[in-house]
C-alpha positions in Angstrom: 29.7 70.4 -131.0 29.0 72.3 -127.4 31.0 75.7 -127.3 33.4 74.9 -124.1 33.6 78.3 -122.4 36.3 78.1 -119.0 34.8 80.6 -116.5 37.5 79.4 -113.7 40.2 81.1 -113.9 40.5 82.0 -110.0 41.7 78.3 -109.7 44.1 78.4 -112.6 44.7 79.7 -115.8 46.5 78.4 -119.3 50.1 78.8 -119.0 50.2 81.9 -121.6 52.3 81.0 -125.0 54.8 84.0 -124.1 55.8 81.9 -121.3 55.4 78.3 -122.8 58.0 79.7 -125.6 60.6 81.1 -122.2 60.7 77.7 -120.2 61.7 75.7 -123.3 65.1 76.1 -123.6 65.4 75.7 -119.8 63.7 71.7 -120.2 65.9 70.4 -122.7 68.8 73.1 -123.6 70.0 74.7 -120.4 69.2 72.2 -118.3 72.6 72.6 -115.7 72.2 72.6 -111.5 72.3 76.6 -110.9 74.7 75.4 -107.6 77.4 74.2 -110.4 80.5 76.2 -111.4 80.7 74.9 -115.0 79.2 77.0 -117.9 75.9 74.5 -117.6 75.3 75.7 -114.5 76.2 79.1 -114.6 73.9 80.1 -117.8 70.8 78.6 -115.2 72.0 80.5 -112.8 72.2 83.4 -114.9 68.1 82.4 -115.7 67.0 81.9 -112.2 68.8 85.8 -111.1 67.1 87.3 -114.1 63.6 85.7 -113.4 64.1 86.7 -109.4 65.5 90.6 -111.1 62.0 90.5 -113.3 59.4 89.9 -110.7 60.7 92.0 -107.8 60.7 94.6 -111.0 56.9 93.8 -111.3 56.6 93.8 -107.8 59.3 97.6 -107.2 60.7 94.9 -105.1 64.5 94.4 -104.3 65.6 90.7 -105.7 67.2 90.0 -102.5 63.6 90.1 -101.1 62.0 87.6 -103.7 62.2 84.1 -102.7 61.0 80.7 -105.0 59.0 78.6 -103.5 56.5 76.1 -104.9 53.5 78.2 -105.0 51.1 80.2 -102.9 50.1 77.5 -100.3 53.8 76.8 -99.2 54.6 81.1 -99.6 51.3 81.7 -96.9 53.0 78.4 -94.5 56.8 79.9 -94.3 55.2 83.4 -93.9 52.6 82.6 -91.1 54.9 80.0 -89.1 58.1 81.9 -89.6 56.4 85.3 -88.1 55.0 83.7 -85.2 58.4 81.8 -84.2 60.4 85.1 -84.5 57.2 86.7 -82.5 57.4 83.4 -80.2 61.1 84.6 -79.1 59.8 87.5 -78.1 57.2 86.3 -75.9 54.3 87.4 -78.6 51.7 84.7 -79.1 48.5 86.3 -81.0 48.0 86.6 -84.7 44.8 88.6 -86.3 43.4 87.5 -89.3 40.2 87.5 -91.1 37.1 84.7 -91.0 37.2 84.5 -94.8 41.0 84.1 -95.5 42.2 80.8 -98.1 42.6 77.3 -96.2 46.3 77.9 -96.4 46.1 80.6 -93.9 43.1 79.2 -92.0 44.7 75.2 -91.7 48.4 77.0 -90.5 46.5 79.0 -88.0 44.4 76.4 -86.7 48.1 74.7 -86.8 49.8 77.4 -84.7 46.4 77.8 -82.3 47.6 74.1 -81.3 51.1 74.8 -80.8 49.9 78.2 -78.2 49.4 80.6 -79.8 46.1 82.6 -79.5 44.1 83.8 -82.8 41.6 86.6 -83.7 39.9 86.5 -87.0 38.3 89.8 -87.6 35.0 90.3 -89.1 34.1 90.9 -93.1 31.2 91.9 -93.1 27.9 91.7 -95.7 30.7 93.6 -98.5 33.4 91.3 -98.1 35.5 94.2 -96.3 37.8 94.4 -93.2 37.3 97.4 -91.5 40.7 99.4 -90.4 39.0 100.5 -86.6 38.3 97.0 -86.3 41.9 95.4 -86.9 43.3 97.9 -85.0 41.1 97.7 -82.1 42.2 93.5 -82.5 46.1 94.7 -82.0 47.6 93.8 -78.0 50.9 93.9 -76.5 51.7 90.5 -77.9 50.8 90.8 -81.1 53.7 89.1 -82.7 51.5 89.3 -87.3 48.6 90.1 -88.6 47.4 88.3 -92.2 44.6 89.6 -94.2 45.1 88.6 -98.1 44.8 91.1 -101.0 41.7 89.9 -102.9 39.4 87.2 -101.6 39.8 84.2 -103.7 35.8 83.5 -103.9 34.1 86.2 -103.7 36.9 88.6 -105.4 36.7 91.6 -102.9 39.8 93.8 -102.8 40.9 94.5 -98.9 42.0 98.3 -98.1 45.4 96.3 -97.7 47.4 99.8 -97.9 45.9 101.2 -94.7 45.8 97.9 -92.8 49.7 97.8 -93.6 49.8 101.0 -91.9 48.2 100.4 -88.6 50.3 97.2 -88.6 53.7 99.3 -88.6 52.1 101.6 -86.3 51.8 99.2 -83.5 55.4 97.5 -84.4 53.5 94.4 -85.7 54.5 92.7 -88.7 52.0 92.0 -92.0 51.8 89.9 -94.4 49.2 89.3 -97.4 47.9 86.6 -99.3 48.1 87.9 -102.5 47.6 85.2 -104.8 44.7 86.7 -106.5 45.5 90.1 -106.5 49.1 89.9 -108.0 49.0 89.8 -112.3 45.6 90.9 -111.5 45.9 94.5 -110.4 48.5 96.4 -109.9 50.6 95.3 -106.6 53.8 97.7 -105.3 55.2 96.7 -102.1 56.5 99.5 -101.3 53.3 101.8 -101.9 51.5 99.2 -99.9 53.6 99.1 -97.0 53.5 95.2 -96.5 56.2 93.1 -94.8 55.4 89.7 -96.4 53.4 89.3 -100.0 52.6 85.4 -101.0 52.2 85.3 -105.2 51.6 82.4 -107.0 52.6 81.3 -110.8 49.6 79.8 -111.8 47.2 82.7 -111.5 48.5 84.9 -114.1 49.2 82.4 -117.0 52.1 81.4 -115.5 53.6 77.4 -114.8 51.7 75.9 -111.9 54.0 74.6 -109.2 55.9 77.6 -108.5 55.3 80.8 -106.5 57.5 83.4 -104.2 57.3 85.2 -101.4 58.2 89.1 -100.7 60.4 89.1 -97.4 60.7 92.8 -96.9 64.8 93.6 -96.2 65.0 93.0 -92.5 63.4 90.5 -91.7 64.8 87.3 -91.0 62.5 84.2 -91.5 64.0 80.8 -89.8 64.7 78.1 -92.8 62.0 76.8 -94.2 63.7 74.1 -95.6 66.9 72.8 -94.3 69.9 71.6 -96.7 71.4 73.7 -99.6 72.8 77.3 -100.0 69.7 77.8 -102.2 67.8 80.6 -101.6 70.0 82.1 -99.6 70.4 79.5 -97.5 66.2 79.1 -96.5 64.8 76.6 -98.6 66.9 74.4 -99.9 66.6 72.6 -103.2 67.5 72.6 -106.9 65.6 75.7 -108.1 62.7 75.0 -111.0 64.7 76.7 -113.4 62.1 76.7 -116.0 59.4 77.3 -113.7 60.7 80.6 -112.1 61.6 81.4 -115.8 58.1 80.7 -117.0 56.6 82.4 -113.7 58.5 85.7 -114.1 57.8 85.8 -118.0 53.8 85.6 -117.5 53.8 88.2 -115.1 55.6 90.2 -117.0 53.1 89.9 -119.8 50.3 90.2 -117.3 51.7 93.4 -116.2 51.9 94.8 -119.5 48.3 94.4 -121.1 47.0 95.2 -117.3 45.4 98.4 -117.9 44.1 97.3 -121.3 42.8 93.9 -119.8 41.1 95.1 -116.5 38.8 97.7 -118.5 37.4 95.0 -120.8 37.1 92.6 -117.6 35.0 95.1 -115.9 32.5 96.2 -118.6 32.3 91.7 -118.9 31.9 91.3 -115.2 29.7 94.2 -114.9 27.2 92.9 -118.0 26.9 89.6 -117.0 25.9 90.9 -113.2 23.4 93.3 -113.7 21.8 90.6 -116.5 22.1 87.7 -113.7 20.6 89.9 -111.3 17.3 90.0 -113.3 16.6 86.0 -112.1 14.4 86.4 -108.9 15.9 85.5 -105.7 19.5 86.1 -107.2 22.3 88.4 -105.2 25.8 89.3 -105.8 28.0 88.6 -103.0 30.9 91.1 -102.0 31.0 94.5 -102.5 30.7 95.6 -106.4 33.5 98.3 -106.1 36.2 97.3 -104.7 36.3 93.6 -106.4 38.5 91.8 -109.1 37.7 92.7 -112.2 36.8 89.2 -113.8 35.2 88.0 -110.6 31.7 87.2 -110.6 30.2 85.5 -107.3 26.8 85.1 -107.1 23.5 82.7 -105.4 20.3 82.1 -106.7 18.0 80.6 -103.9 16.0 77.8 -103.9 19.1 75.2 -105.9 22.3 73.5 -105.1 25.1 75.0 -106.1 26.7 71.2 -107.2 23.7 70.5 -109.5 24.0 73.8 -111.1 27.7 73.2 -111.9 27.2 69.8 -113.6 24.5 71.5 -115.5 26.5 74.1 -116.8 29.6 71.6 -117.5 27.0 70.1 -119.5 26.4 72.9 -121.5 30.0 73.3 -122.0 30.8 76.4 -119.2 33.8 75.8 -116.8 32.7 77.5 -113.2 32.8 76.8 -109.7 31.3 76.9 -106.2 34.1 78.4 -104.6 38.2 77.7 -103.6 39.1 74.8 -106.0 40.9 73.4 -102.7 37.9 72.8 -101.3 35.9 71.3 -104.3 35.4 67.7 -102.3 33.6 69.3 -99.4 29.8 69.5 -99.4 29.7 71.8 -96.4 28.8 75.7 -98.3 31.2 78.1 -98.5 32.9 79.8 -95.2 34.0 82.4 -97.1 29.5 83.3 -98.0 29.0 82.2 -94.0 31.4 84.7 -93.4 29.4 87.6 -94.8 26.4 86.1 -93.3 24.6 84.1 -95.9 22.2 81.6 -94.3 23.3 78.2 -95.0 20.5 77.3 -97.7 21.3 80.2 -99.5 25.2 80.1 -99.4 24.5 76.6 -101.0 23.5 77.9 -104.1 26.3 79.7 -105.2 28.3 80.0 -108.1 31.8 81.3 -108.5 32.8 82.4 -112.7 36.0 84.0 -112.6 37.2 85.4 -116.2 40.8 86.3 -117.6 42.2 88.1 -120.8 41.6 84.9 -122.8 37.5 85.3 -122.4 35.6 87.4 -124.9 31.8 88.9 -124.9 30.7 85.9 -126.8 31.5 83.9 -123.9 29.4 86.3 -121.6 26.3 85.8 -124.4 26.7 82.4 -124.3 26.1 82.1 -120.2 23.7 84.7 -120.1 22.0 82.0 -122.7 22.6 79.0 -120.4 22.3 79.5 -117.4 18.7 81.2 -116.3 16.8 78.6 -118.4 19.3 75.7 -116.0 18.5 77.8 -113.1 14.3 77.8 -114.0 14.6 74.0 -114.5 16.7 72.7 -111.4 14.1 75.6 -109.5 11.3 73.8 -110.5 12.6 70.1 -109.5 13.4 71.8 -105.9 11.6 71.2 -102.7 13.6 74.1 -101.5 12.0 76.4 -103.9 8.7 75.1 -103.6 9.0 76.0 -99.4 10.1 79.8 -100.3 7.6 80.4 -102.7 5.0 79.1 -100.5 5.9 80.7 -97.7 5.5 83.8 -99.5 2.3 83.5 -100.5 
């Protein structure tokens, strides 16, 4: 039988058995409307406070400032659009960003840019890193947000989000971050950070998929995202996922806790199985090696397809990826390696293994087994490969 390793946990994760064993009782016990008076609905009510009380815990948030929503995607939309209508009233059209931000940011923007407003998306770099002169060179009079996310979903680089924050609030301009990847990953304070918005989402740290929130910092007044109910204070209306938000706030709890722990066996993993893939000739690690997740491992080996050496891994029974799961169906390479200025045959090649507490050394053996002889044998079937060796003869 072929030893199934699952190297994708940047796309999602197992929901964790801490908080499997917390949403039960919400699916078939305490299964009341959280809107109704009656002692159904007030013990789910009681649920949904005490999941929104643990997260902005996790988060040294206020719960007034945590919102449920249905995941990261939707958290990024209401973010982005709300910003730019309260900066609309105030005659402030342009939004900075970053070229190598998640679809959900890019697709809104390119939503807004249609709608008028004017966008800047700031440089990365070879490292993966926005530069702090840069963005605040970007900032005009009409600045109305500026969006950069945590921890780059691909290639796992970790922005200086704490000092872009900074020269947001000193220019009066309003920030949010994508921080899907980052939050249940490292640690993430929004106060310490200094952000206005923060998008999270469940299924990235164990949790339920389906369910996410969004940090509104006191003060800000996003217009409704959804129109209807009281719920959510009156934003997005909708019967809560009781056992979602349950199951959401449990796993980060538990991601929270074994953090420290987790991270330092994560590294000395990630690190390994780097420095060993490095040894393959023609192979480079893309993003900066420092400041990067510590289970994320991006990397391209010239001369193959990225698709073929996926399939030939799945074969072998290891679960990776190219790149943003939400963009599995496109054959175009990666904008996120075009953004850090990867040619296009070589950002073609990539491969994307992302690793979480669940993942042990054996696994690590077990690629570094794998995957050079796969990359040896789709190298010498390649016409690409056969070009770049010739040419450097």
């Amino acid at each position: 039988m072929i030893k199934r390793v699952y190297a994708d946990n940047a796309a999602t994760t197992r929901l964790s058995e801490r908080a499997f064993e917390a949403m039960k009782p919400y699916m078939t016990e305490i299964y009341g409307n959280p809107s109704s008076l009656y002692t159904e609905g007030v013990e789910a009510r009681k649920a949904v406070d005490k999941a929104r009380e643990d997260i902005a815990k996790c988060l040294n948030a206020q719960p007034n400032e945590i919102f449920f929503l249905s995941g990261g995607s939707e958290a990024d939309n209401w973010a982005i659009k709300g910003a730019a209508e309260l900066g609309e009233r105030k005659g402030k059209k342009h939004i900075i960003s970053s070229k190598f931000e998640h679809h959900a940011v890019l697709h809104t923007l390119e939503y807004l840019e249609k709608h008028g407003f004017e966008v800047t998306l700031l440089d990365v770099h070879e490292d993966g890193l926005v530069r702090p002169e840069e963005l605040e060179a970007a900032i005009r009079e009409d600045t109305a947000l500026i969006t950069i996310m945590y921890a780059n979903n691909e290639i796992g680089t970790i922005q200086p989000i704490k000092e872009l924050a900074a020269i947001a609030k000193k220019h009066g301009v309003v920030f949010h971050t994508d921080a899907v990847q980052a939050v249940g990953t490292i640690p993430v304070d929004v106060k310490e950070l200094g952000v206005d918005m923060l998008s999270l989402s469940s299924h990235k740290f164990h949790g339920p998929k389906g369910v996410g929130a969004l940090y509104v910092r006191k003060g800000i007044r996003l217009p409704n995202l959804v129109h209807g109910g009281a719920q959510e204070r009156g934003l997005r209306a909708g019967t809560e996922n009781i056992a979602g938000v349950v199951g959401m706030a449990e796993a980060l709890k538990e991601s929270v806790e074994v953090m420290d722990e987790r991270n330092k066996r994560l590294e000395k993993m990630r690190d390994r199985l780097i420095d060993n893939l490095l040894k393959i000739d023609r192979s480079r690690i893309n993003g900066d090696r420092v400041h990067r997740l510590p289970g994320n491992v991006n990397m391209c080996f010239q001369g193959i397809e990225g698709e073929s050496l996926l399939l030939s891994l799945d074969l072998k029974g290891v679960a990776a990826s190219s790149g943003s799961a939400c963009t599995s169906g496109s054959l175009d390479p990666s904008h996120v390696l075009l953004s850090i200025g990867l040619p296009h045959e070589v950002a073609h090649g990539s491969i994307r293994m992302t690793f979480s507490t669940e993942n042990t050394e054996e696994d690590i053996d077990y690629i570094l087994a794998e995957l050079p002889p796969i990359v040896d044998r789709l190298r010498s079937m390649s016409p690409l490969w056969e070009k770049i060796i010739k040419n450097d003869k």
